[in-house]
N, C-alpha and C positions, 0 to 999 in steps of 0.2 A: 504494500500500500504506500504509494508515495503522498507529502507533506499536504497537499491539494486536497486528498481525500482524507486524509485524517483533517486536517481542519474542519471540513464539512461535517465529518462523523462527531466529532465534538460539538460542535453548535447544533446537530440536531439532539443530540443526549441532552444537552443545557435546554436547549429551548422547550424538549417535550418534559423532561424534570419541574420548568415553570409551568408544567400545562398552558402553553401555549400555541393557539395554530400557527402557519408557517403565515396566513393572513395578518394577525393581529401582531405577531413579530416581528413583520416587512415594513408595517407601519411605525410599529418602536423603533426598530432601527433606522428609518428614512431608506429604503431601498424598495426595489419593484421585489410583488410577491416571488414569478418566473424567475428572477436574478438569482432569491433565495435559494427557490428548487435546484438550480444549476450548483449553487454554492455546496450545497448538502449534499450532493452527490458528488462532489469532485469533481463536475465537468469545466468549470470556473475557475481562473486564478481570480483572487481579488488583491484588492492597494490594502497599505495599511488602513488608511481611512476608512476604509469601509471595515474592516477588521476591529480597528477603534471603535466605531455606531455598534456593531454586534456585539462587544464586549461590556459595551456602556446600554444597551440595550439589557443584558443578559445581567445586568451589575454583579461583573466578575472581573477579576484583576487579571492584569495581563500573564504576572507568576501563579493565578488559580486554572486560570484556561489553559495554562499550556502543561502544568504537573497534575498529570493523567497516563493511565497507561498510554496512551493512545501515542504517546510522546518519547516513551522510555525505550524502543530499541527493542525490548526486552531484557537490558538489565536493569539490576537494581540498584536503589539509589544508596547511598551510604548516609 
């Protein structure tokens, strides 16, 4: 899985853990719904900026959204 799709795989964990739809999350974040869909699935690179709205969307830190398995390689941390 490269870095594209796990981004995505994480912002849909985050965002369905809010219960929220991919609708009413397009809107928090300031992005088009479609955008989102492309983003969740990895078909999407995005800017930081738009990474920034999802994360401030999501009110998660930059060091919360990224210390996830999703991010570890699969080693572990010390």
């Amino acid at each position: 899985m490269d870095l594209q799709e796990k981004i995505g795989k994480r912002i849909t964990e985050l965002r369905k853990a809010k219960k929220l739809s991919q609708q009413k999350f397009a809107y928090e974040a300031d992005i088009e719904r479609s955008f989102l869909t492309h983003i969740e699935k990895g078909r999407k690179n995005i800017s930081v900026g738009t990474l920034e709205r999802i994360m401030s969307a999501l009110e998660i830190s930059v060091k919360d959204f990224f210390d996830s398995e999703f991010f570890s390689n699969g080693k572990k941390k010390k």
